[in-house]
C-alpha positions, -999 to 999 in steps of 0.1 A, spaced: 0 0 0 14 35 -11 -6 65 -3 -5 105 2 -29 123 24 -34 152 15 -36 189 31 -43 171 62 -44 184 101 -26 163 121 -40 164 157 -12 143 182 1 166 210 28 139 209 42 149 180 61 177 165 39 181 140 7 190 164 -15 213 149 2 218 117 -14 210 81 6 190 57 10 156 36 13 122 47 30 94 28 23 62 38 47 31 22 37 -4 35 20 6 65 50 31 78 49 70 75 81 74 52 71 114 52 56 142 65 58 179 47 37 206 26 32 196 -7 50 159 -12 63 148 -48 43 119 -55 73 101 -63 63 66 -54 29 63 -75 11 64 -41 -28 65 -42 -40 102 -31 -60 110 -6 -81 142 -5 -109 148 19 -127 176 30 -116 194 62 -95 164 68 -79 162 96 -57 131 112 -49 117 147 -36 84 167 -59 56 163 -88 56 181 -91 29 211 -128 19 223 -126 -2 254 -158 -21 249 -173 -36 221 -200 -67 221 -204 -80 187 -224 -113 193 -202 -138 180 -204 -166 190 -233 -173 191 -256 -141 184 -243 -135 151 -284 -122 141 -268 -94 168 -235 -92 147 -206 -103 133 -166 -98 142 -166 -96 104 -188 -67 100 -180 -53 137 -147 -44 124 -156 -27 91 -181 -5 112 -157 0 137 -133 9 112 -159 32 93 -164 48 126 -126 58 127 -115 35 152 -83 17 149 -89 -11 179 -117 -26 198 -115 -41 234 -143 -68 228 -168 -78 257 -167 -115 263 -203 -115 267 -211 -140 234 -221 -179 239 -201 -194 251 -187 -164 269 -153 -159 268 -135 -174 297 -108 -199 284 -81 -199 259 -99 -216 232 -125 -190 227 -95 -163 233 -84 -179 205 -114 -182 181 -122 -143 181 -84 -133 176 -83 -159 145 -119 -142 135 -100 -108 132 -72 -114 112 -63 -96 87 -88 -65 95 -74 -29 94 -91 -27 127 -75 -46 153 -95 -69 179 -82 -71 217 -103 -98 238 -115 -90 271 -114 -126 291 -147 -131 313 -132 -127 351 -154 -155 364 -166 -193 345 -194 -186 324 -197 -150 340 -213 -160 366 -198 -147 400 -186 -179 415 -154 -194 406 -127 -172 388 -118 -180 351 -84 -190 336 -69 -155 337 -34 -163 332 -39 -193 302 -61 -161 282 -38 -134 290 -10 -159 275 -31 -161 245 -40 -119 239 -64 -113 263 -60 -74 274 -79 -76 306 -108 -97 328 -144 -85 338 -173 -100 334 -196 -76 308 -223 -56 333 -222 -76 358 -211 -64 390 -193 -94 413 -214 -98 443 -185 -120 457 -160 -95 476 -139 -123 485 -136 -134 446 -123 -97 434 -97 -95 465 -83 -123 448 -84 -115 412 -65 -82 420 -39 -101 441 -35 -128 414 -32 -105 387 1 -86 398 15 -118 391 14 -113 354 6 -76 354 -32 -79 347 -58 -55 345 -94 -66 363 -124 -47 356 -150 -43 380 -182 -28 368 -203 -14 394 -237 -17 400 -255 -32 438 -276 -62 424 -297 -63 456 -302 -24 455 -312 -25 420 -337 -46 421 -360 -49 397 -354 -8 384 -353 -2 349 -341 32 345 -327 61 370 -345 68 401 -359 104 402 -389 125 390 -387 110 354 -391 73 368 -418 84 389 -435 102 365 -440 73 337 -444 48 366 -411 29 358 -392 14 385 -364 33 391 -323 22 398 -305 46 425 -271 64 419 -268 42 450 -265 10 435 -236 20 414 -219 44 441 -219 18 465 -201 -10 447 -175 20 432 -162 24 468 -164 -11 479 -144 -19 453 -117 9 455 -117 -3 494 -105 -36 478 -83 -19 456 -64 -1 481 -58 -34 500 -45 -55 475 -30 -31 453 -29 -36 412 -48 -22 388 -86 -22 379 -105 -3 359 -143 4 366 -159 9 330 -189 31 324 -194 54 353 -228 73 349 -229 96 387 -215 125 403 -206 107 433 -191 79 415 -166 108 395 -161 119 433 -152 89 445 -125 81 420 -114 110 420 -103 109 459 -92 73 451 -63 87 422 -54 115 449 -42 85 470 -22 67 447 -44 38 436 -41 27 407 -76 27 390 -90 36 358 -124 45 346 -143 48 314 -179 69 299 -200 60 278 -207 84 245 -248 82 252 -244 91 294 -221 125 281 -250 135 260 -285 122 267 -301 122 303 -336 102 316 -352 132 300 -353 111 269 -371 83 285 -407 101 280 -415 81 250 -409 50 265 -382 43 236 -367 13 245 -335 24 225 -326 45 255 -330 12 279 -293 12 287 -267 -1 315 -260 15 335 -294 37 332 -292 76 320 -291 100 346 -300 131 353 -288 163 340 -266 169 374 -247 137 367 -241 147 327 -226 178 337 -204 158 364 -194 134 342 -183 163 312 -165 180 339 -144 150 349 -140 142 312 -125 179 314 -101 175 345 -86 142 338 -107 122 366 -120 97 338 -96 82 317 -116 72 287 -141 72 264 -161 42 253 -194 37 231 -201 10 251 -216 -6 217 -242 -33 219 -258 -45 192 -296 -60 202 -317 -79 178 -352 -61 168 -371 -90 189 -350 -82 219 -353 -44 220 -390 -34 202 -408 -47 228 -429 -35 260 -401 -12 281 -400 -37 307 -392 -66 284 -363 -52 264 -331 -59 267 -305 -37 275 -281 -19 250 -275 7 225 -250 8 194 -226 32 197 -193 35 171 -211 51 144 -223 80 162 -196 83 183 -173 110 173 -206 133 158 -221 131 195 -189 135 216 -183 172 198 -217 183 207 -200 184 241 -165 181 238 -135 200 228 -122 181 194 -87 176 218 -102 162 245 -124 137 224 -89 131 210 -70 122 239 -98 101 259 -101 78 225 -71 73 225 -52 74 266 -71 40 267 -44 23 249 -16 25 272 -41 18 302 -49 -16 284 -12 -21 277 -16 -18 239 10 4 211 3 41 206 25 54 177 22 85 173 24 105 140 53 110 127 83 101 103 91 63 106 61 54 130 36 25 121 6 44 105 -23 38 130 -43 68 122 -77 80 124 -92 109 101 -121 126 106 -138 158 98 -144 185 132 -170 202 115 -205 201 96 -237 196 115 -254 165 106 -287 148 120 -281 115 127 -302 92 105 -307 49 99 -288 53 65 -257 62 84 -258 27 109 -239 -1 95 -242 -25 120 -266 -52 117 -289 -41 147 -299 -7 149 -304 0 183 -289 36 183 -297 60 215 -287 83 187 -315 84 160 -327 121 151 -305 137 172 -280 163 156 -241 157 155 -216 176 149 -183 164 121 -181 132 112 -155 100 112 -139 98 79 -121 64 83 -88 48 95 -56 35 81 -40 6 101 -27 -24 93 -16 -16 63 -48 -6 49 -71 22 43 -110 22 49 -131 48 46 -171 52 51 
């Protein structure tokens, strides 16, 4: 593959050339040059897009795609190409399929279903059998194999015991456990936040309690065992508090937020639209703004879409029925600078990548080219024709964007939507 982009912004605070506009030529999958107006001296395919602008490769640190098993959901095949499309470079992927992913074998099976993708796949191995709270999986055999870290996909481990020792067995190897939060007992049988909204349309409602609770249990355990653990998908104030006071004491903890609880709030929920049934639920306007502003000072680490592809029978249904889950890459980077600064969307798609122990190359001369490019600007309203994925569960129909992903070029290869 030989190609020159073209009259591109290159956004990477990393590198020298940060914030300046210029050409990219890209020789088998290294940036051989970087300058204003490059001699096409190697035949190399151009590249010219409007308002182009280029960056490190976006990271999303989790992705369900189905298979095994719930390939009507999706497909690794097609996963990828959207993820690609949606200008990420590498996936973290939920072990959540059937079988779940909690041995080596099926480590294997969706690392051999990737190959030769431009965008890359990096398995998350469940934390317990079958994910299922009760005995802990074969952590070290799947992290042997690629696995990037261990959690078990929205389900918080009831079992204190069982995560004491998953962070004290994972220092052996240098793993990375995730713990998502959410009080089992507490939630109950709620459905969506707990506040005027659920008491309005008569919906049991899910506390900030539930998740806030099991967030400082499991820092507690955190900051007796020591090792690192990341708690995906925060969604409260309290919770941004919490691990915020956590990282002032040295722990080592990570967090993530999702795309759709930085933008939409319960408010959405008057419709009874099942395509805003989500985990953890959307808040309230108090906890958007807390979660923006911890986006903004560095308290939360990353961005994730949190994408989850649900099947029509699963998810047009009565409220109560449906399942849980919205799609997420394609309207990612349009719904993140409604809110956002373009650097910061920048930095917290891509900071995940070193947390999960994964290559950042930066942009510039001899570097592998991992590289997203995208378009800042252009208000768009977000519409079915643009959702590639096989479900189309997106939180994000109708609602107005702002720039678009353009594509990636990794591994060798260029893809664009």
């Amino acid at each position: 593959m030989k190609l020159i982009i073209r009259g591109t912004k290159i956004i990477d605070p990393k590198s020298t050339f940060h914030n300046q506009k210029a050409d990219l030529l890209i020789v088998d999958g290294l940036i051989k040059q970087i300058g204003t107006s490059l001699e096409n001296t190697e035949n190399a395919e151009e590249v010219k897009l409007e308002n182009l602008h280029v960056s490190q490769g976006w990271f999303d640190s989790s992705v369900s795609l189905g298979e095994p098993g719930f390939e009507d959901r999706e497909t690794i095949a097609n996963g990828l190409d959207v993820a690609a499309k949606s200008g990420f470079t590498a996936i973290a992927l939920q072990p959540n399929s059937n079988p779940i992913i909690d041995n080596q074998s099926q480590v294997h099976f969706v690392i051999n279903s990737a190959r030769n993708k431009a965008t890359e796949l990096f398995p998350i191995g469940a934390l317990t059998k079958g994910s299922e709270g009760k005995d802990m999986a074969e952590l070290f055999d799947m992290k042997n194999v690629g696995a990037v870290a261990f959690g078990d996909y929205n389900k918080s481990l009831d079992n204190a015991n069982l995560l004491k020792i998953a962070l004290q067995y994972v220092q052996n190897f240098d793993g990375l456990v995730i713990a998502f939060a959410q009080d089992e007992k507490i939630k109950g049988n709620g459905m969506v936040n707990e506040g005027a909204v659920s008491t309005r349309l008569g919906l049991k409602g899910i506390p900030n309690l539930a998740e806030e609770l099991q967030v400082a249990r499991n820092l507690f355990l955190l900051e007796y065992t020591g090792g690192k653990l990341h708690i995906p998908t925060i969604s409260t104030a309290k919770s941004v508090e919490l691990i915020k006071e956590a990282k002032a004491k040295g722990l080592n903890v990570s967090c993530s937020v999702a795309v759709h609880h930085l933008v939409l709030t319960d408010e959405k929920l008057e419709g009874f639209d099942t395509r805003f049934k989500v985990t953890p639920p959307l808040r309230t306007e108090e906890d958007r703004k807390a979660l923006v502003q911890g986006i903004l000072d560095d308290t939360i680490d990353m961005i994730t879409t949190d994408h989850n592809p649900i099947d029509i029978e699963h998810k047009k249904m009565e409220f109560d029925m449906a399942k849980n889950g919205t799609i997420g890459l394609e309207s990612a980077f349009g719904a993140l600078r409604t809110v956002l600064p373009l650097e910061k969307i920048i930095e917290k798609l891509t900071s995940g990548k070193t947390i999960f122990g994964l290559d950042s190359p930066t942009i510039q001369e001899g570097e592998k080219a991992n590289i997203s490019l995208f378009n800042p600007d252009g208000k768009n309203i977000f519409s079915k024709t643009a959702i590639l994925s096989k479900s189309k569960n997106s939180a994000f129909l109708g609602t107005e964007t702002l720039g678009k992903a353009y594509g990636i070029i990794n591994q060798g290869q260029l893809i664009l939507g």
